[in-house]
C-alpha positions as CSV (number, residue, x, y, z in Angstrom):
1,X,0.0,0.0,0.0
2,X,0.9,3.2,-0.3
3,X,2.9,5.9,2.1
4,X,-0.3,7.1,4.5
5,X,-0.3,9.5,7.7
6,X,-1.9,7.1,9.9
7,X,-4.8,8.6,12.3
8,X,-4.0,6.8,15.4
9,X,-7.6,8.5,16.9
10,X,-9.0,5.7,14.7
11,X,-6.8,2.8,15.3
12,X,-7.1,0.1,18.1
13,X,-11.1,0.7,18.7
14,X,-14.3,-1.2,18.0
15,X,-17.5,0.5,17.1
16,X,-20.9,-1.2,17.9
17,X,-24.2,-0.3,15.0
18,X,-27.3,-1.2,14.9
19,X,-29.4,-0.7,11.8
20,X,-32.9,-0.9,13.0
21,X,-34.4,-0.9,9.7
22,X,-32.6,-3.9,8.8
23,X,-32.9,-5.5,12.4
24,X,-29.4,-6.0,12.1
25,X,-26.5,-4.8,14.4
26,X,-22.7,-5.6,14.6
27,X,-19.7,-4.4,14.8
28,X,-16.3,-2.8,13.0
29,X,-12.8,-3.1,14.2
30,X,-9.8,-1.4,13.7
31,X,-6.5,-2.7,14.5
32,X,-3.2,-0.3,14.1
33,X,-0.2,-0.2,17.1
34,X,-1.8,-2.9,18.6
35,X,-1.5,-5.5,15.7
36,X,1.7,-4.4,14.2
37,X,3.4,-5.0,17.7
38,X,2.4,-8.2,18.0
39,X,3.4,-9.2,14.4
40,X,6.7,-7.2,13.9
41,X,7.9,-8.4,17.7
42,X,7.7,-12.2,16.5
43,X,8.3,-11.4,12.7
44,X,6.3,-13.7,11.2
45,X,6.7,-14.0,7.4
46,X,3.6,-12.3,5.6
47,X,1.4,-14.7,4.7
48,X,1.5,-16.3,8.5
49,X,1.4,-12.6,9.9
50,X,-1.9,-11.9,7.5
51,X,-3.6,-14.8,8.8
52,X,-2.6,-14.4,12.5
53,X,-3.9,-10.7,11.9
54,X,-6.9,-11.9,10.6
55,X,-7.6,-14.1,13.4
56,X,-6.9,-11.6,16.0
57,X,-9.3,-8.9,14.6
58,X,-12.1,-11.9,14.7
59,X,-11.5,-12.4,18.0
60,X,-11.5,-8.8,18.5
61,X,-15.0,-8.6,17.2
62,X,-16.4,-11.2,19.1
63,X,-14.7,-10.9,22.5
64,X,-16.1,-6.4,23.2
65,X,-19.2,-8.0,22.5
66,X,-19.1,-10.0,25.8
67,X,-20.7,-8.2,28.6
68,X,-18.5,-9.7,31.9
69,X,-15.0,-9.6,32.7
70,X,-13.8,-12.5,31.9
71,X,-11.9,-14.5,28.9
72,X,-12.7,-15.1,25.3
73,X,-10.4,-17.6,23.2
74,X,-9.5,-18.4,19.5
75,X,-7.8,-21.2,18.8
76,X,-6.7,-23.1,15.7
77,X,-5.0,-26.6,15.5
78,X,-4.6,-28.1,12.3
79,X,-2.1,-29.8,9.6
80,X,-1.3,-27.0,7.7
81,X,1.7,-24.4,7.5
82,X,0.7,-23.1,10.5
83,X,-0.4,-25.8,12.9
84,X,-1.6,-23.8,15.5
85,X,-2.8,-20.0,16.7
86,X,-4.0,-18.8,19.7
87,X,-5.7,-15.2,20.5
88,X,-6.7,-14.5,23.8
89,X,-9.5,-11.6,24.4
90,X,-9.3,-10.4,28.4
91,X,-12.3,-8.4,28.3
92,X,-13.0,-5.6,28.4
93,X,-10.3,-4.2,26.6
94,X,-7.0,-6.2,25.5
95,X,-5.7,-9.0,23.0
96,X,-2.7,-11.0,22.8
97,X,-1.9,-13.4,19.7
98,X,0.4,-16.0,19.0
99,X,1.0,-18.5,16.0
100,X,2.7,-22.1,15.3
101,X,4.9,-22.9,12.4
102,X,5.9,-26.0,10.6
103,X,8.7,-24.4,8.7
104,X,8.6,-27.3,5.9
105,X,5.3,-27.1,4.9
106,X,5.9,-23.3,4.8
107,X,8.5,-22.9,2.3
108,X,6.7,-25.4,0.3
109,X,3.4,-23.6,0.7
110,X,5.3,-20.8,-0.8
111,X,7.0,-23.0,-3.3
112,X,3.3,-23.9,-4.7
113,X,2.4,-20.4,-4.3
114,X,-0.6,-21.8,-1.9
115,X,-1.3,-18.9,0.4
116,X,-5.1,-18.5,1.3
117,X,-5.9,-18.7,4.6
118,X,-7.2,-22.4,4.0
119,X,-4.2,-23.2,2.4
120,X,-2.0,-22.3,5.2
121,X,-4.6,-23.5,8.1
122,X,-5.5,-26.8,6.6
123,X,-7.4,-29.3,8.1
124,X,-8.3,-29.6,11.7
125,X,-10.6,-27.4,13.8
126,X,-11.0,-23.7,15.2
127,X,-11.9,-23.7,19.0
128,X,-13.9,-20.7,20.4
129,X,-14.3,-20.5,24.0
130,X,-16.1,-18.1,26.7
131,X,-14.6,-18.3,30.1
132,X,-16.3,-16.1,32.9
133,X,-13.7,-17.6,35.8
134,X,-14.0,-20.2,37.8
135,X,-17.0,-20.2,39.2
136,X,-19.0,-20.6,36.4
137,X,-18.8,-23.2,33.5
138,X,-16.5,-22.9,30.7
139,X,-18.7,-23.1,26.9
140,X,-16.9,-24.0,23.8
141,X,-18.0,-24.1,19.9
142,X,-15.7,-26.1,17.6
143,X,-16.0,-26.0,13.9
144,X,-14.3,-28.3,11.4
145,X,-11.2,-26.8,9.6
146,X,-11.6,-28.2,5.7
147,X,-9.4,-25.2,4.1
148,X,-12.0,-22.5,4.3
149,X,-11.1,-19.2,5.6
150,X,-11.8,-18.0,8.9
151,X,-14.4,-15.9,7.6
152,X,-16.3,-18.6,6.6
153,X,-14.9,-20.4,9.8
154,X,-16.9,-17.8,11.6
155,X,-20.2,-18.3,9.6
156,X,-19.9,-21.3,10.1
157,X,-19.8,-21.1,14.5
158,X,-22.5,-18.8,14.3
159,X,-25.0,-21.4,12.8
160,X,-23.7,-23.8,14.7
161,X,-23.3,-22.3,18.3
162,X,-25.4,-19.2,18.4
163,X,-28.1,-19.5,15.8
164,X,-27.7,-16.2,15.0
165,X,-27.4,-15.4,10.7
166,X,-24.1,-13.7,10.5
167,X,-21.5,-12.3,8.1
168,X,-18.1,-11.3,8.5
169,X,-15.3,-10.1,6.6
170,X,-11.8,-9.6,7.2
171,X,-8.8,-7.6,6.2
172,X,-4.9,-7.6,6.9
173,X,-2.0,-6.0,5.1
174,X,0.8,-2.7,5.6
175,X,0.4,0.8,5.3
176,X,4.3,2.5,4.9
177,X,4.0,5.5,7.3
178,X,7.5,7.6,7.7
179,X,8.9,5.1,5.5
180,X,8.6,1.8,7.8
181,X,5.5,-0.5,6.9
182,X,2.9,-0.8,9.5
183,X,0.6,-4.0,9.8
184,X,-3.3,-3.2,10.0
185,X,-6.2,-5.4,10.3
186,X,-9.8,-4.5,10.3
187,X,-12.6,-6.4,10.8
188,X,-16.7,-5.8,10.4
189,X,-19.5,-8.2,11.8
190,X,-23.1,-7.7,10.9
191,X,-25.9,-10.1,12.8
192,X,-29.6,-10.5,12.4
193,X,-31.5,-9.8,15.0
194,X,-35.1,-9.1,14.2
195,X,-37.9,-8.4,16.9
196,X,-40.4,-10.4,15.9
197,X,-40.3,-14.5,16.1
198,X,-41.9,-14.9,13.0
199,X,-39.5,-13.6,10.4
200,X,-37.5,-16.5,12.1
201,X,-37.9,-20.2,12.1
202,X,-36.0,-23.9,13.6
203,X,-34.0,-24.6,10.7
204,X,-34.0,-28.5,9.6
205,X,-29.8,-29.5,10.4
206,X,-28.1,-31.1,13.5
207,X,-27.9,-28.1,16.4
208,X,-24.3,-29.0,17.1
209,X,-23.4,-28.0,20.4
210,X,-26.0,-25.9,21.2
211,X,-27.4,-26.5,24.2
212,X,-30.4,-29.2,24.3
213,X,-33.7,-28.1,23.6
214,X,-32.7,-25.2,21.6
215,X,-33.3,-24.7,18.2
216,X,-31.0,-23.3,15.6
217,X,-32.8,-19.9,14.2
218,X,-32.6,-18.7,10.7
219,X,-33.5,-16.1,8.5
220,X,-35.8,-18.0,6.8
221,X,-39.4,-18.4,6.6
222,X,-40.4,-21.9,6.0
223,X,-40.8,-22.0,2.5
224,X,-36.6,-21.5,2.3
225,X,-37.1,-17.9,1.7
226,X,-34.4,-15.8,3.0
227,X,-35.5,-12.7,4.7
228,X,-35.3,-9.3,2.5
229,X,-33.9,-7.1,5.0
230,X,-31.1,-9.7,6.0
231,X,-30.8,-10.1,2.3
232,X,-29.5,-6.8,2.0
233,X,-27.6,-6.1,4.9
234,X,-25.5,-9.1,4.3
235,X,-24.9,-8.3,0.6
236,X,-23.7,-4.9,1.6
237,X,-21.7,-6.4,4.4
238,X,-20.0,-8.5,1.5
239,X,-19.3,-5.5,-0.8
240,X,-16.6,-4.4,1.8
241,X,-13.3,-4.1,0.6
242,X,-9.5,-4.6,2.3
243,X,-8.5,-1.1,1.5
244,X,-11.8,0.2,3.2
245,X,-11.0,-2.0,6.5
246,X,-7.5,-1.3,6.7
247,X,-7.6,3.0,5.3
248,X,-6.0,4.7,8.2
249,X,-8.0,7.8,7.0
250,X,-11.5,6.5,7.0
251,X,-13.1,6.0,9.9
252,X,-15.4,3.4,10.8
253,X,-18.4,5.7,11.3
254,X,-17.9,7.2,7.2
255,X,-17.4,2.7,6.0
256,X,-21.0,2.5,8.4
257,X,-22.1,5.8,6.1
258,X,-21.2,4.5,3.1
259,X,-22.9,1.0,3.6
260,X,-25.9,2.0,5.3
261,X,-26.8,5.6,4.6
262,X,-30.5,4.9,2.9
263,X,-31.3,2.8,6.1
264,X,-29.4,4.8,8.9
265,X,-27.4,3.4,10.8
266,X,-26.8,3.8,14.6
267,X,-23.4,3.8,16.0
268,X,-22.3,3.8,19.2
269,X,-20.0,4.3,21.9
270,X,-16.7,3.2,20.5
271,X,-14.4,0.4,22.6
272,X,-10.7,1.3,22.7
273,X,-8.6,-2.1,22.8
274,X,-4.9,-2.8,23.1
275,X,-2.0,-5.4,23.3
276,X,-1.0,-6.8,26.6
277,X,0.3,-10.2,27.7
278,X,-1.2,-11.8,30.7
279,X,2.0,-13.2,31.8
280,X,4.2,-12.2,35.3
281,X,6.5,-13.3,37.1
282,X,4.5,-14.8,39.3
283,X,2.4,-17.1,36.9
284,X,5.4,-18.4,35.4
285,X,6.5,-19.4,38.8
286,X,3.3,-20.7,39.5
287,X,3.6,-23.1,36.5
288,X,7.4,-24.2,37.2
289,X,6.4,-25.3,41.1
290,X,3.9,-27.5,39.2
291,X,7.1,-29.4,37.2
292,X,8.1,-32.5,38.8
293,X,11.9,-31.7,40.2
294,X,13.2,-33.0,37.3
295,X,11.8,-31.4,34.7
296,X,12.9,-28.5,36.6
297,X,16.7,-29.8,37.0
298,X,16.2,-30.4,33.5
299,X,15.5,-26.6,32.5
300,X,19.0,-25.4,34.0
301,X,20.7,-23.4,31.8
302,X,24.3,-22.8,31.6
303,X,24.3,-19.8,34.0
304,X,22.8,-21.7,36.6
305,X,19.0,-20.8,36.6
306,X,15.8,-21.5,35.2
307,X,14.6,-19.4,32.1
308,X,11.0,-19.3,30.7
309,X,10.3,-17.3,27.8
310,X,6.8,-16.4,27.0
311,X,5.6,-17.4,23.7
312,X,3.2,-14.6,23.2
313,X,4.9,-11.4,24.5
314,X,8.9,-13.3,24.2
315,X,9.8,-11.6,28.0
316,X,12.3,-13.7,29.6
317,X,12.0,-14.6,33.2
318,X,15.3,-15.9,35.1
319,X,14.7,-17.9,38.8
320,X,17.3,-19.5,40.8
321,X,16.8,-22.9,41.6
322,X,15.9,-22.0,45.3
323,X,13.5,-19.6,44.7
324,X,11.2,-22.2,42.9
325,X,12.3,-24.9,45.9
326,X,10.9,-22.4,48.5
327,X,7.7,-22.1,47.2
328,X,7.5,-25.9,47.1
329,X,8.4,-26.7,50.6
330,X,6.2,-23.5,51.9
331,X,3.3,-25.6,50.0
332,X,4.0,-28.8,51.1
């Protein structure tokens, strides 16, 4: 892309919509800093930091929408180039993303000039989970990875797990600003929600792991006929472009304009999100005193301690031996 002044004001946000005419509502993301930190500090080559963006702003979508502090997760694990990626969402406010190589299947990916995200994904399955803490029960959707996007992906969870009709669409690349290429993703989610029960109906597949009892809804009445007002807020949903998602200087509020503007959209107060890690010192040491002794003995470096490095944020933490001995006898 070309050299762009990038409007930071606009970067690292969500915006809820509704369009009540349509009975629709949803949300667009923005990803800037937040995004290009995570990717440039592991540098990824592009096509695995386009997917990993991808995935992040999808779980960036999904996770502002959850009204508790707690945790939402993405996770893929599969048998392509990238064999596995994980994006946490702490609500209400910050993301951190990591991704799993197999560097063979990479450079042959490239080789073959097979780069789509179902290329690089494969076969496996994407994870989804909501986790309000402990005292409450963990719920998980799974969908089958068969090389379709995570767009698709996404559709697919929705019908599954939510029984909600929604579209999504996706987009990662770089913007050069002062000369140094910037990663961006953006992201916009439009769901049908209308008020009355009888522009929806049960729809006639296998509820997968919804809960029992409960009917998958769709926007169809039962003669197959999809519903005209979810008709055309999906079809404009679908018109969106990359360059529209990822433009540092348009806004989300002018992409809601220029998509809606006969129906009116409503747009609301906007979520800021960031990058943080959840790791400290103190988790890590957590995990170590729960390593048999020797495990522990076995992680010994050269100088004498024990050194973790966290996979999402790549801090190092150093402990002496003793320190992690301590704790152990205290708990004993």
């Amino acid at each position: 892309m070309a050299d762009r002044s990038v409007d930071v004001s606009l970067d690292d946000r969500v915006v809820p919509f509704a369009v009540p005419d349509l009975d629709v509502r949803g949300r667009v993301a923005r990803l800037g800093a937040s995004i290009d930190t995570i990717l440039d500090r592991h540098d990824y080559p592009a096509p695995v930091a386009r997917v990993l963006g991808e995935a992040a702003a999808l779980t960036v979508l999904l996770g502002t929408a959850l009204k508790f502090e707690g945790r939402f997760q993405l996770q893929t694990k599969s048998d392509g180039p990238i064999s596995m990626m994980v994006v946490d969402f702490n609500a209400p406010d910050n993301f951190r993303a990591v991704a799993h190589l197999d560097e063979a299947k990479l450079v042959e990916a490239i080789a073959l000039d097979r780069l789509s995200t179902g290329d690089l994904l494969g076969e496996g399955h994407l994870a989804m989970t909501i986790d309000q803490g402990s005292a409450t029960t963990r719920y998980q959707g799974i969908v089958a990875l068969q090389g379709q996007s995570l767009e698709e992906a996404a559709h697919q969870y929705f019908l599954q797990s939510e029984q909600i009709p929604t579209r999504v669409r996706l987009g990662v690349g770089t913007v050069t600003s002062g000369g140094k290429p910037q990663w961006r993703a953006g992201g916009i989610l439009v769901q049908f929600m209308p008020h009355s029960p009888d522009r929806l109906r049960a729809a006639d597949i296998h509820p997968g792991d919804a809960p029992e009892g409960h009917d998958i809804l769709t926007s169809q009445d039962p003669d197959g006929i999809e519903d005209d007002a979810w008709t055309e807020a999906r079809s404009l949903v679908e018109t969106v472009e990359d360059h529209e998602l990822l433009d540092p200087m348009l806004e989300s509020e002018r992409l809601l304009y220029r998509l809606f503007h006969e129906r009116g959209a409503r747009v609301f107060e906007p979520v800021a999100v960031r990058e943080a890690c959840r790791c400290s010192r103190e988790r890590v040491l957590t995990m170590l005193r729960g390593f048999s002794p020797d495990d522990r003995r076995a992680m010994i470096a050269d100088d004498g301690k024990l050194g973790v490095t966290c996979e999402f944020c790549s801090r190092r933490y150093s402990f002496e031996p003793s320190e992690v001995e301590d704790g152990q006898a205290a708990g004993s």
